[in-house]
N, C-alpha and C positions, 0 to 999 in steps of 0.2 A: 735238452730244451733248445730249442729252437731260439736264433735270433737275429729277426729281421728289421731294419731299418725302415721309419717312416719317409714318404716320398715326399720331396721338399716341393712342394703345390708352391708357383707362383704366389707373390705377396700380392694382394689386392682382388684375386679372384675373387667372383661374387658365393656367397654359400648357395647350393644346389637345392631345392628345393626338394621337400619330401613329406610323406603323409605312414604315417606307422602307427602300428597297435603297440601301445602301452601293458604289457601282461599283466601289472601289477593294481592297474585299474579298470583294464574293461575300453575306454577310449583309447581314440585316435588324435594325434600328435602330429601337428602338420608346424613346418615352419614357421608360418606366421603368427602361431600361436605363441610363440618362442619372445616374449618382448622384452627389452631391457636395455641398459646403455652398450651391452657388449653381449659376445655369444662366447660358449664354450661348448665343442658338439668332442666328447671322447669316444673313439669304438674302442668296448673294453666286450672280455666272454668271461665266463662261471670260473671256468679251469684253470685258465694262464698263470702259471708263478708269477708274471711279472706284475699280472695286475692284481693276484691275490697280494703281492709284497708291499703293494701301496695302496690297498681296499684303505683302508682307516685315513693315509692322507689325504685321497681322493674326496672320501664322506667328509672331513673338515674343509677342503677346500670347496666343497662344493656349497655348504653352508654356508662360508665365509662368502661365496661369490653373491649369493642371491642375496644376500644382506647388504652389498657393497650394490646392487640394482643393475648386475646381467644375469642374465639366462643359462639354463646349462643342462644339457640333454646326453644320457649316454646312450651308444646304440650298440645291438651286439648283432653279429652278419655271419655268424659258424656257420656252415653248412648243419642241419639236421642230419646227414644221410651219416657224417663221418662222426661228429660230435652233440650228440640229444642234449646231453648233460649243459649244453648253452641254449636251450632251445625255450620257448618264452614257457612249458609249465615251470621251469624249475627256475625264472626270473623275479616274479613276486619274491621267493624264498630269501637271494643274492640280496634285493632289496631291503628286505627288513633285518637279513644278519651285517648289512655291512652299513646300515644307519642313510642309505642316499638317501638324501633331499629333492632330488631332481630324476626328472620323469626316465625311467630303462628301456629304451625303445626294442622291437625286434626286426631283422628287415630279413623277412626270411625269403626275397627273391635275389637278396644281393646287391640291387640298383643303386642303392645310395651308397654303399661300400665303395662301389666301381664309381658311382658320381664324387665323391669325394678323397675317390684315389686311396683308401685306407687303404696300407699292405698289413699292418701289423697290430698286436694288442697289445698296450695303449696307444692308440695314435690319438694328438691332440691336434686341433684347430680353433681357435680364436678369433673370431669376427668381430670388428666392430661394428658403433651405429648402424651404418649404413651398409652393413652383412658382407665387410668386403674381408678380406685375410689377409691378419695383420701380426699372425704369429704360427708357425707348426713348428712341431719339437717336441724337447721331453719335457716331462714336469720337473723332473731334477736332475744329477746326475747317481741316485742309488740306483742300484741293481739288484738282484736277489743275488747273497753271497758276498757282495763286495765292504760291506761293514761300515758302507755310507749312510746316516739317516735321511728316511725320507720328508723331504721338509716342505717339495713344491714349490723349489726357489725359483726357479726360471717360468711356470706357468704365471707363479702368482706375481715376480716381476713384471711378465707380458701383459697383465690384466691392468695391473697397475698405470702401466702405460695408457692404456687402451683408454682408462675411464678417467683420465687425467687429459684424454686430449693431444697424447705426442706420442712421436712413435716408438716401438719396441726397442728397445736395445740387444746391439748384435754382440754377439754371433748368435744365427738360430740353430740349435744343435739336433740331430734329428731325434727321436725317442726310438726306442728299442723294445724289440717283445717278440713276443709269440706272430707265424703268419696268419693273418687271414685264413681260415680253413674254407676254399671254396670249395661246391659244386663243382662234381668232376664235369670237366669241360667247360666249364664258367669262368675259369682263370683270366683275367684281363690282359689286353694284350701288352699294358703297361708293366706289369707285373712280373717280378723275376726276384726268386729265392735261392 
C-alpha cells in the first residue's frame, strides 16, 4: 500500500474553479454551486484502504458539516486507463454503500486534481466564506493498522474554526494515502512519489 503525503497548498489560496459530472445524478457540479459558510472539497477513490478505513467517518462528518451550513464535495481523479474500479459507473454504487451526503464528483481529465495540487487519497482542503484555504491535512491521525479510532479530530476541529470566524489551529499535519493514480504522462510536474 502505497503512502503518499498531501502537498501543503499555501494557506489563503483561492479554491480553483471547476464544473464536473456527478455519476450518481446525472448533473454537473460547478463551484458556485457549492454555497455555504465553509467549503470541504476531499479527493477520495473506490479502492484506497485509506479511504475505505475512514468511509463511515467521512459519511458522518459529512452530514455533520452540512447541517453545521458548509458545503462539501468529494471528487475522485484515478486514471480509468490503470484503475476502472474508480471510474464514475461504479461511483453511484460507493455513494449509496458508504451513506455520503454530499455530491462524488468525477474529474476524468485530471484538471482539477492538478488545480488543486491533490497527490494523494484522501487529501483534504477546507475553504472558507470567501473560498480561500484555511486548512489541508488529515482528518485524524488513524491509519489503516495502527489501532487509532477514526474520529475526524483535526478536519472537524478546522471547520470548527472556520465557521466560528478564527483561524485554524496549528499545526497543519499533512493526510496520508494512496497516490493519485494519473494518466501515463499527465504526472504534474509538482508531483513526486
Amino acid at each position: 500500500m502505497a503512502r503518499t503525503p498531501s502537498v501543503m497548498v499555501p494557506l489563503g489560496t483561492p479554491a480553483p474553479d471547476f464544473a464536473l459530472p456527478e455519476p450518481a445524478s446525472g448533473r454537473t457540479v460547478r463551484l458556485a454551486d457549492l454555497t455555504g459558510k465553509a467549503l470541504v472539497v476531499v479527493f477520495i477513490s473506490n479502492h484506497c484502504p485509506f479511504v475505505q478505513h475512514l468511509r463511515d467517518g467521512l459519511a458522518a462528518f459529512g452530514r455533520d458539516a452540512l447541517t453545521q451550513g458548509a458545503a462539501m464535495v468529494a471528487i475522485g481523479a484515478n486514471s480509468l486507463l490503470t484503475h476502472p474500479q474508480d471510474g464514475p459507473e461504479h461511483i453511484p454504487g460507493e455513494v449509496r454503500a458508504a451513506g455520503y451526503a454530499f455530491p462524488y464528483l468525477f474529474d476524468a481529465t485530471q484538471a482539477t486534481a492538478k488545480a488543486y495540487r491533490a497527490a494523494c487519497t484522501p487529501d483534504f482542503f477546507l475553504f472558507d466564506g470567501a473560498r480561500r484555504l484555511a486548512y489541508r491535512g488529515q482528518f485524524d491521525d488513524s491509519r489503516p493498522g495502527n489501532g487509532k479510532p477514526v474520529t475526524g479530530a483535526n478536519l472537524r476541529a478546522a471547520l470548527a474554526a472556520v465557521l466560528a470566524g478564527q483561524p485554524v489551529p496549528g499545526p497543519q499535519l499533512p493526510s496520508l494515502g494512496c497516490n493519485i493514480k494519473w494518466s501515463p504522462g499527465a504526472e504534474p510536474e509538482w508531483y513526486h512519489v
